[in-house]
N, C-alpha and C positions, 0 to 999 in steps of 0.2 A: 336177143331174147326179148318177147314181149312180155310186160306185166300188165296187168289188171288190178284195176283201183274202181272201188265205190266213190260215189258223189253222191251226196243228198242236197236236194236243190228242194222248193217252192212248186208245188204241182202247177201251179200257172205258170211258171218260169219254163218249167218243162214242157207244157203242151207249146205255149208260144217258139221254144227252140225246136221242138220237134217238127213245128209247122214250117219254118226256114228249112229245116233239114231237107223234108219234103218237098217243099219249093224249089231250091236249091242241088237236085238228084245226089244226096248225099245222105248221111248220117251222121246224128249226132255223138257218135264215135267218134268220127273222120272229124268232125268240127272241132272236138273237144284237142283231138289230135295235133292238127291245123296249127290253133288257138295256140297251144304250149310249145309249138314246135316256133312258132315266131316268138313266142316273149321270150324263150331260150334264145334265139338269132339276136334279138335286138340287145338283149343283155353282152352276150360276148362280142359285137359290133361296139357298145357300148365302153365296154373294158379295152379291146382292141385301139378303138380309135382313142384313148384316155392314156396310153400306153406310148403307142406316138406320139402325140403331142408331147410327152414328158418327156421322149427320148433327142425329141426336136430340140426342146428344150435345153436339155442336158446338152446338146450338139453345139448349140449355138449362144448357150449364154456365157457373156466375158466375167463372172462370177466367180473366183477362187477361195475356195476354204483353207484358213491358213493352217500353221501348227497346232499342235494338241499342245497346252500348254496349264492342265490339268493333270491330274493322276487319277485312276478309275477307285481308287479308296478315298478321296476327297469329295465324290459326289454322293459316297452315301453319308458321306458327315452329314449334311443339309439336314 
């Protein structure tokens, strides 16, 4: 499903992207499109690669948590 969203942008900001757009045999639709469709990519590549590293992590560190040596009604004493 496609949705449709308003932008209110700077009429100089507009002509100048529209001129790229032009430039470019595109529209600024397709640009805007583009644009969101990578900062989406890079955010989950982002998360992704943040995800391994931790599971690396978790794989290979010689780090052992020992016993609970607490009660869960002792820490709301505090």
């Amino acid at each position: 499903m496609i949705k449709n969203i308003t932008v209110t942008i700077d009429e100089d900001l507009f002509k100048k992207a529209k001129k790229i757009a032009i430039d470019k045999n595109t529209t600024l639709t397709a640009m805007i499109r583009k644009f969101l469709l990578e900062v989406v990519e890079r955010e989950i590549l982002k998360k992704d690669t943040i995800i391994k590293e931790l599971k690396n992590l978790f794989e290979t560190s010689d780090i052992r948590v020992g016993s609970t040596t607490w009660k869960r009604e002792e820490l709301y004493e505090r």
